[in-house]
N, C-alpha and C positions, 0 to 999 in steps of 0.2 A: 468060283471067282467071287471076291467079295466085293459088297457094293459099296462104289462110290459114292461121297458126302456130296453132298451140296454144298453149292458155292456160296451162299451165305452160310453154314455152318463153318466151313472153313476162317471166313473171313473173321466171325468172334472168335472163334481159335485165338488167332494170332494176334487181334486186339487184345486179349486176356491174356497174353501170356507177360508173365514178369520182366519189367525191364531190370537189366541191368545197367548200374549207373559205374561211370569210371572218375575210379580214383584222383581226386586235384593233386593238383603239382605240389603240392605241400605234402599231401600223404602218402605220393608214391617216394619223396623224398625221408620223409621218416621210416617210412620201411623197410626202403633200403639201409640206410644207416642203422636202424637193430639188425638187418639182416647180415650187414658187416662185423655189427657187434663194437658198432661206436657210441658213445658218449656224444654229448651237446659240448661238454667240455673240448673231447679229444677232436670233434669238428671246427670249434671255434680256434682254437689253437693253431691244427692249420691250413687254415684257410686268412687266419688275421682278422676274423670277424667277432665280435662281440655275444656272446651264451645269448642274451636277449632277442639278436638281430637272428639267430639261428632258431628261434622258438616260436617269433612272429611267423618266420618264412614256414617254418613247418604247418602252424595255424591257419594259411593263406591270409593273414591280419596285412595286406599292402599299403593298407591307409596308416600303419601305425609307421612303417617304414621311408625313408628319403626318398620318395620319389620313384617311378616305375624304370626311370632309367640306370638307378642303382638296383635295383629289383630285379630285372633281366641280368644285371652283373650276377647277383648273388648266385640266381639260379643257374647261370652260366658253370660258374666252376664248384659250386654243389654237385651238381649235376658230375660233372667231369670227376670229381675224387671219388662217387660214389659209381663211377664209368657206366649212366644211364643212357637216354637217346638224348642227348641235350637240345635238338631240331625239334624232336616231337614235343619236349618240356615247354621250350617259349613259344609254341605253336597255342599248345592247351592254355599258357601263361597268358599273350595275347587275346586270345577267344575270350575269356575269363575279365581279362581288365585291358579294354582295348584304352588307346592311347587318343586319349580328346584332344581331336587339332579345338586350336585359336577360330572365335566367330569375327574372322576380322570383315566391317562394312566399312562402304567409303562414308564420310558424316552427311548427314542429311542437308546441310546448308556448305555448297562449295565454292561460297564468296559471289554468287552472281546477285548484283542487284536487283533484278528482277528481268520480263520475259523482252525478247526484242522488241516490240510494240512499246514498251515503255520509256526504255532508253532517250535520250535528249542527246542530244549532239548539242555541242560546241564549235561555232563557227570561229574563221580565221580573225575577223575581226572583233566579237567579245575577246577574244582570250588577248588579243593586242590592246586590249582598253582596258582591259584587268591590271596586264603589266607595267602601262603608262601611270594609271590609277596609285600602285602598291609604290612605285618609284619617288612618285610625289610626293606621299605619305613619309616615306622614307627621311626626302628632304627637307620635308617641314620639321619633321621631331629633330633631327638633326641640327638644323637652325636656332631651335626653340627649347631645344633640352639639350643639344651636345654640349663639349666643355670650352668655358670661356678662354681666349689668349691670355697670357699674362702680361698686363704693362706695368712699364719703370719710368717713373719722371729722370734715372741717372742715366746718362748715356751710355757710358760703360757697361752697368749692368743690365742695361735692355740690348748690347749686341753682343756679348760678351758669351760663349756656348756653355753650356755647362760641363762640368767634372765629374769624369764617375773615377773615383778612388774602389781599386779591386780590394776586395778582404782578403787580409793573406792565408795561405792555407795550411793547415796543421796539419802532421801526422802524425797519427798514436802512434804512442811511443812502448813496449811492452811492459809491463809492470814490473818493479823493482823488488825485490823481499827488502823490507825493511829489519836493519839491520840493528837499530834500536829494540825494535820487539824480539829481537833473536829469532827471526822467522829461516828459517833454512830453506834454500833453495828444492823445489820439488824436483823426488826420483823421477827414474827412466820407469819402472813402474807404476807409479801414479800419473803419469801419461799416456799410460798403453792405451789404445785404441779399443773402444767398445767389442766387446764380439761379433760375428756378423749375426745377422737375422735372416728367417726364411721368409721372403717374400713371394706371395701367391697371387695371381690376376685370375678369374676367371670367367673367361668365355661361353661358359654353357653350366647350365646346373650340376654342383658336383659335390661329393660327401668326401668328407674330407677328417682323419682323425691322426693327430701328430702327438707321438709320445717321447720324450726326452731322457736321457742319461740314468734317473731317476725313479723312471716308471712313472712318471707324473701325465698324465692327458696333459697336455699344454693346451690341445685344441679337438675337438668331437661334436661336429654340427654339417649341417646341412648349405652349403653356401649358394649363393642368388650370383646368374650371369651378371655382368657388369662392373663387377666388386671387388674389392683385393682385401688382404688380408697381410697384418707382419706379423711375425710371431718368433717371441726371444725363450730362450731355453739352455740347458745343459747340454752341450752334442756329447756323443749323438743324437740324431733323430732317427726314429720310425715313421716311415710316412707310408697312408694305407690313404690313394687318390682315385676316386670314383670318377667314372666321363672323365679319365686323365690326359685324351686328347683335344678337349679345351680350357685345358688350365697351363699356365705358365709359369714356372718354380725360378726361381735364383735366391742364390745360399751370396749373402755378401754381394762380391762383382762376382758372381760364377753364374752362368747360365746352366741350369740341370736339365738334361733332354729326358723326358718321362717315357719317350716312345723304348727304348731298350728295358725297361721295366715293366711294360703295361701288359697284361693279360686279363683276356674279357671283359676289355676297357676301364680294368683298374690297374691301378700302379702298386707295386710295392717293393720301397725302397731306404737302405739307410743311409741317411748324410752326414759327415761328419767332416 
């Protein structure tokens, strides 16, 4: 039979032996994606995301990216195209870059004048000598600065009331084409009405990139709760809306509900 180690030999054993460290969320994503045999191109394409924002996320660079709460989106349906554990992904993703609440304190001075001991009461009778006091005051400046009566040595005009004459009132009138200058009356076209605009409110931090008719970025930034945004363009529009259940969209007078478009709390939607 052979003999048994000792318990200290054992115990450096397993202190010495090589740890294995696991793969970040970034690298198990890029691996799998060669392992699909994708492109940064063929992933930005469809997913609606930016070659850039697909290169940081591979990098684990968060700080280069919107926010962690677009950050979990990304990795949300990265995760899902490349059909990984997406549970296990924002698990690691959390652990990794956990989410700093607000240090909120109450302020250090919260309007008390000082401790009960100090306080001064006010009795029924100062504060009635205060208000006799200020009323006086009152009548004297009054007496001594308000405005003089007016008198007339003509009898008539010292009882006589006065007249207020109303100004009469004028309504614009629309302007005329002057028909000296040959000015021709304006088309039904050069009337038309502006195009509408997309107008955006939003309630919680959200990334936000709108591309027009054109191919043109109309708009590609990072937006602050509290804030809105209008934005004019060629429709259609692409609209790719981060945290798009606290933003609020209307196209013109149309209200747009982003909830039938959102997955993994992005939107992605055309308007036109």
């Amino acid at each position: 039979m052979a003999e048994a180690l000792p318990e200290e030999i054992l115990v450096e054993a397993v202190a010495d032996a090589p740890v294995v460290q696991q793969a970040s969320v970034g690298q198990q994503l890029r691996a799998a994606r060669l392992e699909a045999k994708l492109s940064i191109t063929d992933v930005a394409q469809t997913l609606k995301f930016s070659p850039r924002q697909i290169e940081l996320l591979e990098l684990d660079d968060h700080a280069a990216l919107p926010g962690m709460t677009i950050v979990r989106g990304f990795v949300r349906s990265y995760s899902r195209l490349l059909k990984l554990d997406t549970d296990a992904l924002l698990k690691m993703l959390d652990a990794a870059s956990p989410v700093v609440m607000a240090d909120v304190r109450p302020p250090d001075n919260m309007g008390l004048a000082g401790v009960e001991g100090d306080r001064q009461q006010v009795g029924p009778l100062a504060s009635l000598a205060i208000v006799v006091l200020l009323a006086a005051l009152m009548l004297a400046g009054w007496h001594f600065f308000g405005p003089k009566p007016v008198t007339s040595n003509h009898p008539v005009a010292a009882s006589a009331p006065a007249t207020i004459t109303p100004m009469p009132v004028v309504s614009p009138q629309p302007a005329q084409p002057d028909a000296a200058l040959g000015v021709a009356p304006s088309t039904a076209s050069e009337q038309a009405v502006a195009a509408p605009v997309l107008a955006f409110v939003f309630e919680g931090r959200s990334w936000l990139e709108v591309v027009d008719a054109d191919a043109k970025v109309v708009h590609s930034a990072e937006n602050q709760p509290g804030t809105q945004l209008s934005l004019a363009g060629k429709p259609p529009f692409e609209l790719v809306v981060g945290n798009a259940t606290k933003v609020k969209l209307t196209y013109g007078e149309r209200v747009i509900d982003l909830l039938p478009y959102t997955r993994a709390d992005v939107a992605r939607l055309k308007v036109e």
